[in-house]
C-alpha positions in Angstrom: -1.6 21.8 4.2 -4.9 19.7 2.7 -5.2 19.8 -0.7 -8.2 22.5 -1.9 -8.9 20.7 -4.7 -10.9 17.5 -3.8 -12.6 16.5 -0.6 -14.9 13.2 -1.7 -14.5 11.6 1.5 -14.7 13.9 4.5 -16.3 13.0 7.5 -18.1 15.4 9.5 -16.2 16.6 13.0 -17.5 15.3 16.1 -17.9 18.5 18.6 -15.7 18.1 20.8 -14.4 19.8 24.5 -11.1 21.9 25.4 -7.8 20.0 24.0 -5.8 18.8 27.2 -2.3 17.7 27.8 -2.0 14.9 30.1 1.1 15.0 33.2 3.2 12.0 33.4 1.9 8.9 35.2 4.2 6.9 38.0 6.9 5.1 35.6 6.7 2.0 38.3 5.4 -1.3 37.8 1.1 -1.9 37.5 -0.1 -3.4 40.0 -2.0 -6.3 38.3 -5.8 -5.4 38.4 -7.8 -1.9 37.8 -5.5 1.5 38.6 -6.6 5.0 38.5 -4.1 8.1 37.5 -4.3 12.1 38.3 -4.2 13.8 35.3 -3.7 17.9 34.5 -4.7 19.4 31.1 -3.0 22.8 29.4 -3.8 24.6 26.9 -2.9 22.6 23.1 -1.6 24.6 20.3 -3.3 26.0 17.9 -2.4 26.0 13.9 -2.1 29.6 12.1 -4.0 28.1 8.6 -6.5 25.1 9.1 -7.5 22.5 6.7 -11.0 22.6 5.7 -13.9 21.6 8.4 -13.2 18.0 9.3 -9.8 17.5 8.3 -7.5 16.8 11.3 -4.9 19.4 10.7 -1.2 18.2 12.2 0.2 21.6 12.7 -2.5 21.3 16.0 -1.5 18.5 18.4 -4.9 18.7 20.4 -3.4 16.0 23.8 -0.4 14.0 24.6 -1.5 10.7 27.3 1.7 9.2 28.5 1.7 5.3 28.5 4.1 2.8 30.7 6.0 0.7 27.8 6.2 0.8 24.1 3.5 0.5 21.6 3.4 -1.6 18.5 -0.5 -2.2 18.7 -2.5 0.3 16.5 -4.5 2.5 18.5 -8.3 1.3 18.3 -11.2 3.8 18.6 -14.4 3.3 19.4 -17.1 5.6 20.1 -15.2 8.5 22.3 -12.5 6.1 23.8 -9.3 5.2 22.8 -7.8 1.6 23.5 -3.9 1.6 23.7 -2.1 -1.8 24.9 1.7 -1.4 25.6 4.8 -4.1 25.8 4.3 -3.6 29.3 1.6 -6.1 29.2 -0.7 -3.0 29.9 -4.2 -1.5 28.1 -5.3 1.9 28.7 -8.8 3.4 28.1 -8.5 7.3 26.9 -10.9 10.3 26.3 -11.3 10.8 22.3 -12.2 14.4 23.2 -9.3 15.3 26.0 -6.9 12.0 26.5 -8.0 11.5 29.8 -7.2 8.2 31.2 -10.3 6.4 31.8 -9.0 3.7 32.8 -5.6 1.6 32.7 -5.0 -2.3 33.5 -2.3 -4.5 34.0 -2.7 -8.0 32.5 0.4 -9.2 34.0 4.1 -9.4 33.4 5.5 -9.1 30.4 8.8 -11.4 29.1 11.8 -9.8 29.1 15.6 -11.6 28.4 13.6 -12.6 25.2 17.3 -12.8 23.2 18.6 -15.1 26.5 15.2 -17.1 26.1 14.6 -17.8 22.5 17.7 -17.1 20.6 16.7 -14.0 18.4 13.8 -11.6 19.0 13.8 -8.0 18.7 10.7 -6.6 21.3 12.1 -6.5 24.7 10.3 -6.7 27.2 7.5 -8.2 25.3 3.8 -8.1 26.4 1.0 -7.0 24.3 2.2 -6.9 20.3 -1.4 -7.0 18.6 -3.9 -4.7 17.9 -6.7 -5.2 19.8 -10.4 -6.2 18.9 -13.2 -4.0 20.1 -16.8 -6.5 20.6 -19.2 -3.7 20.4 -22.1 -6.0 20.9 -21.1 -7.1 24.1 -19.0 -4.0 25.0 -15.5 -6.0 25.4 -12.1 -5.2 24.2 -10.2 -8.4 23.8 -6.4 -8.5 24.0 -3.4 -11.1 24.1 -0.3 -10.2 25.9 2.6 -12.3 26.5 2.7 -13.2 30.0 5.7 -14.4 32.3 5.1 -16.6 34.8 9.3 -18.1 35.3 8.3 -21.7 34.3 9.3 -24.1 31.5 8.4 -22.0 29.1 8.4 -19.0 30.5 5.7 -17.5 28.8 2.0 -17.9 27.4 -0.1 -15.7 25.6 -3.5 -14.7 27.3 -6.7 -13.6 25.5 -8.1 -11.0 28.0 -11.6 -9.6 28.0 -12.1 -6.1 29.3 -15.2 -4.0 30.0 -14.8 -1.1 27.8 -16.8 1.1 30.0 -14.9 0.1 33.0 -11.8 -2.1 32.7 -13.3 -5.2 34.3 -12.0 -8.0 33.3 -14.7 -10.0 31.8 -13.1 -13.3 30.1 -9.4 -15.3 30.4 -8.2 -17.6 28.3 -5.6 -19.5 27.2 -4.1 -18.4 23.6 -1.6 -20.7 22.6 -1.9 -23.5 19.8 -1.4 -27.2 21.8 0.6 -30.2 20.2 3.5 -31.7 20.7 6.6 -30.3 19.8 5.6 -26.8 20.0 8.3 -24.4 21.4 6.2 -21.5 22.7 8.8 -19.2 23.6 9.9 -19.1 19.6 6.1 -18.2 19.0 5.7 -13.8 18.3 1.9 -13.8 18.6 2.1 -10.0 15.6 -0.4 -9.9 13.8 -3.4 -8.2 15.1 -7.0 -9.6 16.3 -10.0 -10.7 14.5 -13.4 -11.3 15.7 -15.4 -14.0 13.7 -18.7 -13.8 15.4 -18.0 -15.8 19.4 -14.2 -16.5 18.5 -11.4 -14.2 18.7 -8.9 -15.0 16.0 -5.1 -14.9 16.5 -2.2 -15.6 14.2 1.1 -16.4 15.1 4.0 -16.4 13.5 8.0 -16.6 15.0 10.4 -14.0 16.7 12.8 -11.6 14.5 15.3 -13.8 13.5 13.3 -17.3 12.9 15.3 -18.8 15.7 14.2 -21.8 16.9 11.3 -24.7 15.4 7.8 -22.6 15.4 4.7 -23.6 13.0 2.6 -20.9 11.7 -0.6 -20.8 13.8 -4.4 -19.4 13.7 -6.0 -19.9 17.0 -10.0 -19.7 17.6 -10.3 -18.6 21.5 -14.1 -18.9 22.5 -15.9 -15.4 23.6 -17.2 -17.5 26.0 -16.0 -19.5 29.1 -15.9 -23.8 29.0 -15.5 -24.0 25.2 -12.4 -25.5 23.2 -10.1 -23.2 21.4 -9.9 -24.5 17.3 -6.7 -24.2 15.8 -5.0 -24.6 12.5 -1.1 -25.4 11.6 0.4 -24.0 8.3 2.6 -26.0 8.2 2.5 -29.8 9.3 5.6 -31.7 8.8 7.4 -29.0 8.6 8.3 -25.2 10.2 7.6 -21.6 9.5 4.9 -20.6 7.5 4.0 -17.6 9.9 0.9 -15.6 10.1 2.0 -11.8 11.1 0.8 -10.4 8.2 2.5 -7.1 8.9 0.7 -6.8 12.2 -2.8 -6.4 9.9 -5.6 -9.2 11.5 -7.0 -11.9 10.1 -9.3 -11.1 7.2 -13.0 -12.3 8.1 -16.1 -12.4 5.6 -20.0 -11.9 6.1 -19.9 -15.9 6.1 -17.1 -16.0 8.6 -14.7 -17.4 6.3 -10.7 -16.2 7.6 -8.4 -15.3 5.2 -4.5 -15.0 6.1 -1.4 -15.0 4.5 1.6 -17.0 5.4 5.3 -16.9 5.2 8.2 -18.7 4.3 9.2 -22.2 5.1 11.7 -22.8 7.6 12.1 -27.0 6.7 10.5 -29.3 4.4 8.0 -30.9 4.8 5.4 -33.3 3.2 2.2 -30.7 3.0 2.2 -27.4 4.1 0.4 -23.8 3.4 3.4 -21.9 3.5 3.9 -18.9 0.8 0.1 -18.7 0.9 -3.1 -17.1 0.9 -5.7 -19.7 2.9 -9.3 -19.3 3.7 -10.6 -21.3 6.3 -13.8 -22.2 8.2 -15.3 -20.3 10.7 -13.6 -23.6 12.9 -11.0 -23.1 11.3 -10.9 -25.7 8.5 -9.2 -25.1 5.2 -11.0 -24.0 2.6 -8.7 -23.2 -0.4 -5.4 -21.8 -0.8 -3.6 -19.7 -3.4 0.5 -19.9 -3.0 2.9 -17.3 -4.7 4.9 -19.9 -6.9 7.2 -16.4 -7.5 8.6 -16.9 -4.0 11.6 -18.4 -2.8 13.8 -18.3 0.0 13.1 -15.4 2.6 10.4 -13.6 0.3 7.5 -14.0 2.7 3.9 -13.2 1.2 2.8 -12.7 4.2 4.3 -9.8 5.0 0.4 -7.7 4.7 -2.9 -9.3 5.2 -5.4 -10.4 2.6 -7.9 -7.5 1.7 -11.2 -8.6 1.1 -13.1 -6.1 -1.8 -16.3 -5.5 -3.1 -17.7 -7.8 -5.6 -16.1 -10.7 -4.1 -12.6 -9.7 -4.9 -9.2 -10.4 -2.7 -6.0 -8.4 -2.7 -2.8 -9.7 -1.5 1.0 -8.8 -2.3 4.0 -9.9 -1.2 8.2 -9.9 -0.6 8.2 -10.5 -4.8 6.5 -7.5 -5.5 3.8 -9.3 -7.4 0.1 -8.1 -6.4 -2.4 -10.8 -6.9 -6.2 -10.0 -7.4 -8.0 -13.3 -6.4 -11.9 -14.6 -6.0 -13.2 -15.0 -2.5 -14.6 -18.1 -3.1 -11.9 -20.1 -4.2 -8.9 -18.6 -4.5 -8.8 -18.5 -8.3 -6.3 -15.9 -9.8 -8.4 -13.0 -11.4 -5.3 -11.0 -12.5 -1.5 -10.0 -11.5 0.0 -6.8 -11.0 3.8 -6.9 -10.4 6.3 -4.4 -10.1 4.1 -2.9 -6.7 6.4 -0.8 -4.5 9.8 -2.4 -6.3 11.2 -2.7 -2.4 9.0 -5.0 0.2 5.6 -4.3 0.3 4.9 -4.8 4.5 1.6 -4.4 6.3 -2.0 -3.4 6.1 -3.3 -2.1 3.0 -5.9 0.1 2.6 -8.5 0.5 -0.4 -10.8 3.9 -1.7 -14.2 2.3 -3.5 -14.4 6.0 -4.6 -11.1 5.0 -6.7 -11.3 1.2 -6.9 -7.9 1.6 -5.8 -5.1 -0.4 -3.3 -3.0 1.3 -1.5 0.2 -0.7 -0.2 2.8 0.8 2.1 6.3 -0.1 0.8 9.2 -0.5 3.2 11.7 0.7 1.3 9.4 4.7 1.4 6.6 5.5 0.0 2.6 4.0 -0.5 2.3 2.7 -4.1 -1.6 2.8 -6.0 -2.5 0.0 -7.5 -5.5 0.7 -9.6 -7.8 -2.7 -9.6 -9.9 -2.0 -13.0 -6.9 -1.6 -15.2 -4.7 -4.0 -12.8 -1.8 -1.6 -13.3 0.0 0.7 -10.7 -1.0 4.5 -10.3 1.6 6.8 -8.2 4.0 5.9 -5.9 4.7 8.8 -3.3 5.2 10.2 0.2 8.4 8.8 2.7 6.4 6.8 5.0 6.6 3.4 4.7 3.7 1.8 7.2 0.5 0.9 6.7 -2.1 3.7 5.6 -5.6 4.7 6.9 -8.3 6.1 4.9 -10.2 8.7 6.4 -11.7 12.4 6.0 -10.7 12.4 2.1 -6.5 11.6 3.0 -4.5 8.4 3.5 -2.9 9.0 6.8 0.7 7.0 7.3 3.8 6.9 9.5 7.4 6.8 8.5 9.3 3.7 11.4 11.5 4.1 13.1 12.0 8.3 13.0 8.4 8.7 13.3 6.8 11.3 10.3 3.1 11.1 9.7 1.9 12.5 6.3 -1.6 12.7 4.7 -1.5 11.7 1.1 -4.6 12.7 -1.7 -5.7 9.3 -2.6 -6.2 10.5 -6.1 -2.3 12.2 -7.0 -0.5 11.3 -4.2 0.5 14.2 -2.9 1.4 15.1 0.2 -0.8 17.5 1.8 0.3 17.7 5.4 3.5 16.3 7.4 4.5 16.5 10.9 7.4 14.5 13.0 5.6 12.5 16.1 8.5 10.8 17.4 10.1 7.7 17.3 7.4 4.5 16.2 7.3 0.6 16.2 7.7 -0.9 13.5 4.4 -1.3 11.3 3.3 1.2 13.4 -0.2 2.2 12.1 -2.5 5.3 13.3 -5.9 5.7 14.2 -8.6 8.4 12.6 -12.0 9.5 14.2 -13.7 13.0 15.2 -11.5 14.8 13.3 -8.4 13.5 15.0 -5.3 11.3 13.9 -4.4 9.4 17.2 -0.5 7.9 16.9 1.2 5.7 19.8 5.1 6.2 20.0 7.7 3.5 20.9 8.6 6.0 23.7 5.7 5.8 25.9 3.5 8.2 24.4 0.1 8.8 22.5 -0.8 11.9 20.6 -3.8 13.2 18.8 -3.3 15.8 16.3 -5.7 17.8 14.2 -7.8 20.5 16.2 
């Protein structure tokens, strides 16, 4: 149960309608376009003790919304919809309030064979891996899903543009980085979306396994139509270097500076940004780099995104356990922190300014505090091991594969509420708003707990 004695961050609960349970859609293949599905709604559960007002409280699970295919993507929320794109190349538009389908599109076919094709790989079928990017100027939910088509290769990734209030598709495009010599079935387009003002930014890295010759990549896909994707290679005269970052995006400042963080090399070559924190132009140009000298071999620093902090401040850390606190502006090393999680720190972080504290979610169990004032590490605690959300006073984190979620007190670390959700992706990240937590399930499934 939440903790009584601190709530610094709560948000206040949206009001919200009657909790529903959606009935199973058709398991059969999209057709590709707009489709429509029935739904039913029962009666949700109810928890005996509630957490105070505002609190999602995961002894309640207020609506279930089944999905066709597996979801890596993190949920995204925006106003009272939630976006959900699946391996099955598909995106669904559902109810905050009741998990109604609003809407549900098919982009196209997903790959599937990916072992037969590429050599390693562990997504199968693969379709839409990323967490999408909501434009709420414009009202457009961009995606990028891996689409089939049977040719030589057999697959290219798509940036799509939906209509958030409809499911129109708004904008195509072409996602993948051009040059000779690129093998675009090795590509794993992971980590998720960025938006840096009329460009969607997209990182790719290669498939579980590092089969085949791939190049870390950042694409810049245009918002709009007739104008030339920008594009930068980690890794020029050489292999590897891949941007997946955990599945966290691309890290964009107020000047539209991108920040990412790469991976090992796979071959040597003459220059390269492998090992590295970058920060490029808006097109994409670099800027400045910061590489983590501490790594060798496999030990990827890009296994979580750059966080960009107040004050002009960066935190990244790594496979070596080594937190770095950097400048913004040029990369310069402020201070290091090592020892964070002692077993690989993977995926997004998360940061409390009430605290001026990091929070890093460690693969091997547990998030570990890392407090940026002191540059030392605070508590270690919990069994999940994915990336954490800060929201109504908790950090809010899954456990992959058995699928726990636990809310964590920023300040001690303790645990205050648990609940199993099923099996999850990998990196799989939830989604808080209205007093809700919203998790997607590698099963076909999306629940919202907490009323």
């Amino acid at each position: 149960m939440a903790s009584p004695l601190r709530r610094r961050l709560v948000l206040a609960a949206a009001a919200v309608g009657a909790a529903s349970t959606l009935a199973a859609c058709s398991a059969g293949s999209a057709t590709p376009g707009l489709v429509t599905a029935p739904t039913t709604t029962a009666p949700a559960p109810s928890s005996a003790t509630a957490p105070p007002a505002g609190v999602p409280n995961l002894a309640s699970r207020a609506w279930t919304a089944p999905v066709r295919g597996a979801v890596y993507a993190q949920p995204v929320v925006s106003g009272n919809q939630v976006f959900v794109a699946t391996e099955a190349d598909e995106v669904y538009a559902l109810s905050l309030s009741t998990g109604r389908i609003e809407w549900r599109v098919s982009i196209g076919t997903p790959l599937t064979h990916v072992v037969s094709h590429a050599g390693c790989g562990d997504i199968d079928p693969l379709g839409i891996t990323s967490t999408p990017v909501v434009d709420a100027a414009t009202g457009t939910l961009y995606v990028v899903g891996e689409v089939s088509h049977g040719g030589a290769p057999p697959v290219r990734r798509e940036l799509v543009g939906l209509a958030v209030a409809t499911g129109k598709v708004v904008r195509t495009a072409d996602a993948d980085p051009v040059g000779a010599g690129i093998s675009q079935v090795h590509l794993l387009q992971r980590a998720g979306l960025a938006l840096d003002g009329s460009r969607v930014v997209v990182g790719f890295g290669g498939q579980d396994g590092d089969c085949g010759f791939y190049h870390g990549w950042v694409v810049g896909v245009s918002t709009a139509a007739g104008v030339a994707n920008v594009q930068f290679d980690t890794t020029p005269g050489g292999s590897g270097g891949a941007v997946w970052q955990g599945g966290a995006p691309p890290s964009v400042s107020a000047a539209g500076d991108v920040y990412v963080a790469t991976g090992n090399q796979n071959a040597q070559g003459a220059a390269g940004y492998y090992e590295s924190v970058v920060k490029l132009s808006p097109s994409l140009r670099p800027l400045a780099s910061f590489r983590d000298r501490a790594a060798v071999g496999d030990e990827d620093f890009g296994t979580g995104g750059p966080l960009l902090l107040p004050g002009g401040r960066l935190f990244v850390v790594g496979k070596t356990d080594i937190g770095y606190l950097l400048d913004q502006s040029g990369l310069r090393l402020v201070a290091r922190v090592p020892g964070v999680c002692g077993s690989n720190p993977d995926g997004r972080l998360a940061f409390d300014p009430a605290t001026d504290a990091v929070y890093v979610p460690c693969r091997g169990g547990g998030i570990q505090e890392v407090h940026l004032a002191t540059d030392r590490l605070g508590w270690k605690a919990g069994s999940v091991n994915s990336s954490p959300v800060l929201a109504a006073g908790s950090l809010w984190a899954l456990s992959y594969p058995g699928g726990r979620l636990q809310a964590l007190d920023p300040v001690s670390g303790a645990v205050e509420q648990s609940a199993a959700v099923g099996r999850v992706a990998t990196f799989a990240t939830p989604a808080s708003a209205a007093g809700l937590v919203v998790v997607a399930t590698a099963h076909g499934a999306v629940e919202a707990l907490g009323r």
